[in-house]
C-alpha positions as CSV (number, residue, x, y, z in Angstrom):
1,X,0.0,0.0,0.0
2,X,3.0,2.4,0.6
3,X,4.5,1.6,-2.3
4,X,1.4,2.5,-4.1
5,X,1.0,5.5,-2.7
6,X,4.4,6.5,-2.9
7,X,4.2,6.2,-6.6
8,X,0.9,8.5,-6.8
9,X,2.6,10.7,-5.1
10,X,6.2,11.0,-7.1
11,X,3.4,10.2,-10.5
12,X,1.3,13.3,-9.2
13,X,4.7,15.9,-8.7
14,X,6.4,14.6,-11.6
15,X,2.9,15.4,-13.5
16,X,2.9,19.2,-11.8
17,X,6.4,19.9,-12.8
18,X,5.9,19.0,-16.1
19,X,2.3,20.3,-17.0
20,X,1.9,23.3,-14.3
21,X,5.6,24.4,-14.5
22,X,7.6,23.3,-17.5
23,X,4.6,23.4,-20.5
24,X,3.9,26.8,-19.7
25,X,6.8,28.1,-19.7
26,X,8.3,26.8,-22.5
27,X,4.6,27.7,-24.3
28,X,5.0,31.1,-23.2
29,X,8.6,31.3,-24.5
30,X,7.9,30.4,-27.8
31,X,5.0,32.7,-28.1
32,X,7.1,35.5,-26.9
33,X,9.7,34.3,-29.5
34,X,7.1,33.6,-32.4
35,X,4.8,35.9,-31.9
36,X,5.5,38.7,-29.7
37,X,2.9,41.0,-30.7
38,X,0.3,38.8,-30.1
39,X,1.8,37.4,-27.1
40,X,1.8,40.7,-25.4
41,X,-1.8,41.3,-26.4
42,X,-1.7,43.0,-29.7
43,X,-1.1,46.3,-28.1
44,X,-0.2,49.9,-29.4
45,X,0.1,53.2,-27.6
46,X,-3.7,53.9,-27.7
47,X,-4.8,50.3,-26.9
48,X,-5.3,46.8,-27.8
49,X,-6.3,45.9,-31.4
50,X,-8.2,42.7,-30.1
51,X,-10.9,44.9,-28.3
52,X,-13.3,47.5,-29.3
53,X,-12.9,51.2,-28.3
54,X,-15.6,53.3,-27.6
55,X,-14.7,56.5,-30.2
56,X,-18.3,57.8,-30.5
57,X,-16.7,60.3,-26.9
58,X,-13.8,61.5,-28.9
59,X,-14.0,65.5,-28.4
60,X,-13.9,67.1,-31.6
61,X,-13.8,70.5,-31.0
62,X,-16.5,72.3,-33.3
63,X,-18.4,69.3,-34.2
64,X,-20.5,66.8,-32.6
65,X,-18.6,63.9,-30.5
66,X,-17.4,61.2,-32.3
67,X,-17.2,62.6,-36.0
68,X,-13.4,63.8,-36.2
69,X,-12.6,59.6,-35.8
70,X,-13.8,56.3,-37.3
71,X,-16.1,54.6,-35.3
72,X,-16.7,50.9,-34.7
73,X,-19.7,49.1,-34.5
74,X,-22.3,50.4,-31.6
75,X,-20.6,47.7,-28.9
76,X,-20.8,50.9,-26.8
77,X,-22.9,53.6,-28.8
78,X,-25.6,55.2,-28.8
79,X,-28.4,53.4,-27.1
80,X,-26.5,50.7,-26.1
81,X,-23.7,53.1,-24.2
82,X,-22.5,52.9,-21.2
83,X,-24.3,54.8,-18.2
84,X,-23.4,54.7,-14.6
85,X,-26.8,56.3,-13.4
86,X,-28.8,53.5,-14.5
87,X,-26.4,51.2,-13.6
88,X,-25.8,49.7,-17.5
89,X,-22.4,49.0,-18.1
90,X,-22.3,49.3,-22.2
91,X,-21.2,47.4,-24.6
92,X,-23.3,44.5,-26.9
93,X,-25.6,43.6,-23.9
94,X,-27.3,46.6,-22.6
95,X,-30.1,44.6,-21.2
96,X,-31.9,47.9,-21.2
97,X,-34.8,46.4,-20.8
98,X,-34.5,45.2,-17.3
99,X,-31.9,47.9,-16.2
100,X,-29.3,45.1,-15.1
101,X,-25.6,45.7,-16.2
102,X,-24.4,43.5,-18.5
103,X,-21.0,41.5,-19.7
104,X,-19.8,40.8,-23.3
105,X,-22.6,39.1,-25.1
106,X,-25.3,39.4,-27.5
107,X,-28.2,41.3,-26.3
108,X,-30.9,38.2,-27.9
109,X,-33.4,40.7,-29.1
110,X,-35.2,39.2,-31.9
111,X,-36.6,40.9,-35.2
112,X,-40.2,41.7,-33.5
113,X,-38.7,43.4,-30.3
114,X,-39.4,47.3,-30.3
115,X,-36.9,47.7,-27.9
116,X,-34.0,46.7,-30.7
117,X,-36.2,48.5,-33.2
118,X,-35.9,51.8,-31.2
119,X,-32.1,51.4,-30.7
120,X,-31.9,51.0,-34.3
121,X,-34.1,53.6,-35.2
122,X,-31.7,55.6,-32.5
123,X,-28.8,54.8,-34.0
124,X,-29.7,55.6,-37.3
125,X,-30.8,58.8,-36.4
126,X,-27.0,59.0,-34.6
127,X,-25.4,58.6,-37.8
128,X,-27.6,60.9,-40.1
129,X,-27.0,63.8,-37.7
130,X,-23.3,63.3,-38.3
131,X,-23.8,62.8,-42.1
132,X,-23.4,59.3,-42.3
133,X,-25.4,56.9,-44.4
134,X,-24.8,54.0,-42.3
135,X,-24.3,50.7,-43.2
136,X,-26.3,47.4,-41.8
137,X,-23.0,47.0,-39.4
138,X,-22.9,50.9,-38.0
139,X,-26.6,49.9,-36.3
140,X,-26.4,46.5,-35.0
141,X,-24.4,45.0,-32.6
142,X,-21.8,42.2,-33.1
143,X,-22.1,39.1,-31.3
144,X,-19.4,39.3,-28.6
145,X,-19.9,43.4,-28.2
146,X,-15.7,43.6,-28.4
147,X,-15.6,43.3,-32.0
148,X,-12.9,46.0,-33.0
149,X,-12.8,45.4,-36.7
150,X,-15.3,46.8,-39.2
151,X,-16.2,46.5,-43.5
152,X,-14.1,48.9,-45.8
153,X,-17.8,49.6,-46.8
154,X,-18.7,50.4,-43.1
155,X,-15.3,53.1,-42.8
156,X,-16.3,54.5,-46.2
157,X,-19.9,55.6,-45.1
158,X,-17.9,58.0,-42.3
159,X,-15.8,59.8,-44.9
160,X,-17.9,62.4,-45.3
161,X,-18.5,62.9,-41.7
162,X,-14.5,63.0,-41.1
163,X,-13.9,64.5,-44.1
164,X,-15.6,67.9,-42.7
165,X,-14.7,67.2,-39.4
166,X,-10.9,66.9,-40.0
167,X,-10.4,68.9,-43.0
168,X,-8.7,66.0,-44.5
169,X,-9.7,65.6,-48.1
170,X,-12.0,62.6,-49.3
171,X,-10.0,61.1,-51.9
172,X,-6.7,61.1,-48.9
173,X,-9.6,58.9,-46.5
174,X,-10.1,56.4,-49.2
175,X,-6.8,56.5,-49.8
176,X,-6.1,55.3,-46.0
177,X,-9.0,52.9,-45.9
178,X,-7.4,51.0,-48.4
179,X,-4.0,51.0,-47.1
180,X,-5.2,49.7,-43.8
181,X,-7.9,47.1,-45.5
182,X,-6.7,43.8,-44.2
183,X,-7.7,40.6,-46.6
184,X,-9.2,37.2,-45.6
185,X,-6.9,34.9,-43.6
186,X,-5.3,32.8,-45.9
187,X,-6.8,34.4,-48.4
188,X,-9.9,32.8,-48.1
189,X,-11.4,32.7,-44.9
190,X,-13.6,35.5,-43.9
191,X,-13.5,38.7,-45.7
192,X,-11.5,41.9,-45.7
193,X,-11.4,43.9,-42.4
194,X,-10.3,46.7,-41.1
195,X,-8.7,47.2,-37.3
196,X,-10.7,50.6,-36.2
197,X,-7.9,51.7,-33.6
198,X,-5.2,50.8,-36.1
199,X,-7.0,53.1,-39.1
200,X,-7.9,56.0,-36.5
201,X,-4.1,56.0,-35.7
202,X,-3.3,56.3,-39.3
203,X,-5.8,59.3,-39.2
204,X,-3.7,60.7,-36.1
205,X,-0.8,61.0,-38.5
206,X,-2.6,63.1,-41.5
207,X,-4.2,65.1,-39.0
């Protein structure tokens, strides 16, 4: 029976050395190695480009919040933002309806709830105040309400609206949208995206 025991024991620390101490290491070694960027998660100065940002705050002097930037999809926008008084947290599960705070998730409101209906309606009318023609993606939520990519179609539909509010010619914003247009993995899987913080960073350095 000792004998048994003694090799669960010496089976058990042998297994924790290996699994809990050495695998991990060596894992996190070769990911640092490999890929550090990722590793490190993905960050720049102005955040990480695995996450949504909420850009619909940014101050821009003169015009109305939000339009000087490219903006994601509303994860944390108008009728789904963030607001401390009510005790709603933001992002892709308001859960307006019951006033509860939410984490990252989709809200489940289906195609014959007015409450999504009226956040669309509210979004839309977000956009045209801004000049924007929006898309399908600017007024509905993504699934995981972190999404930080969006459709070169989606960041073209703001170009007038940063256009006036930056001064920076049209034709010098398509110009950008292309060059930060990411294709499918592989060059097959998925379809071309672009990385909102990384394009709104490019826009930092025109403007």
């Amino acid at each position: 029976m000792l004998s048994q025991l003694r090799r669960s024991i010496v089976f058990s620390v042998i297994l924790l050395v290996v699994f809990g101490i050495l695998y991990p290491l060596v894992a996190t070694g070769v990911s640092q190695v490999l890929f550090t960027h990722q590793a490190s998660g993905s960050l720049t100065a102005n955040g990480s480009t695995l996450i949504g940002q909420n850009w619909s705050q940014t101050v821009c002097p003169g015009h109305l919040r939000g339009s000087c930037v490219f903006q994601g999809r509303p994860d944390d926008l108008g009728p789904y933002a963030a607001n401390p008084k009510k005790d709603i947290s933001g992002g892709d599960n308001p859960l307006q309806a019951n006033g509860v705070s939410g984490e990252s998730g989709a809200s489940n409101l289906g195609p014959r709830s007015e409450t999504l209906v009226d956040n669309t309606k509210a979004l839309v009318a977000y956009w045209r105040a801004r000049g924007v023609t929006p898309t399908a993606d600017l007024v509905t939520t993504s699934a995981s309400g972190l999404d930080p990519d969006i459709s070169p179609a989606d960041a073209t539909a703001q170009i007038p609206m940063v256009s006036r509010a930056t001064g920076v010619p049209a034709s010098r914003l398509r110009q950008l949208i292309t060059s930060q247009t990411h294709g499918p993995q592989l060059g097959f899987l998925g379809a071309p995206y672009i990385v909102v913080l990384q394009l709104n960073e490019a826009l930092a350095h025109l403007t």
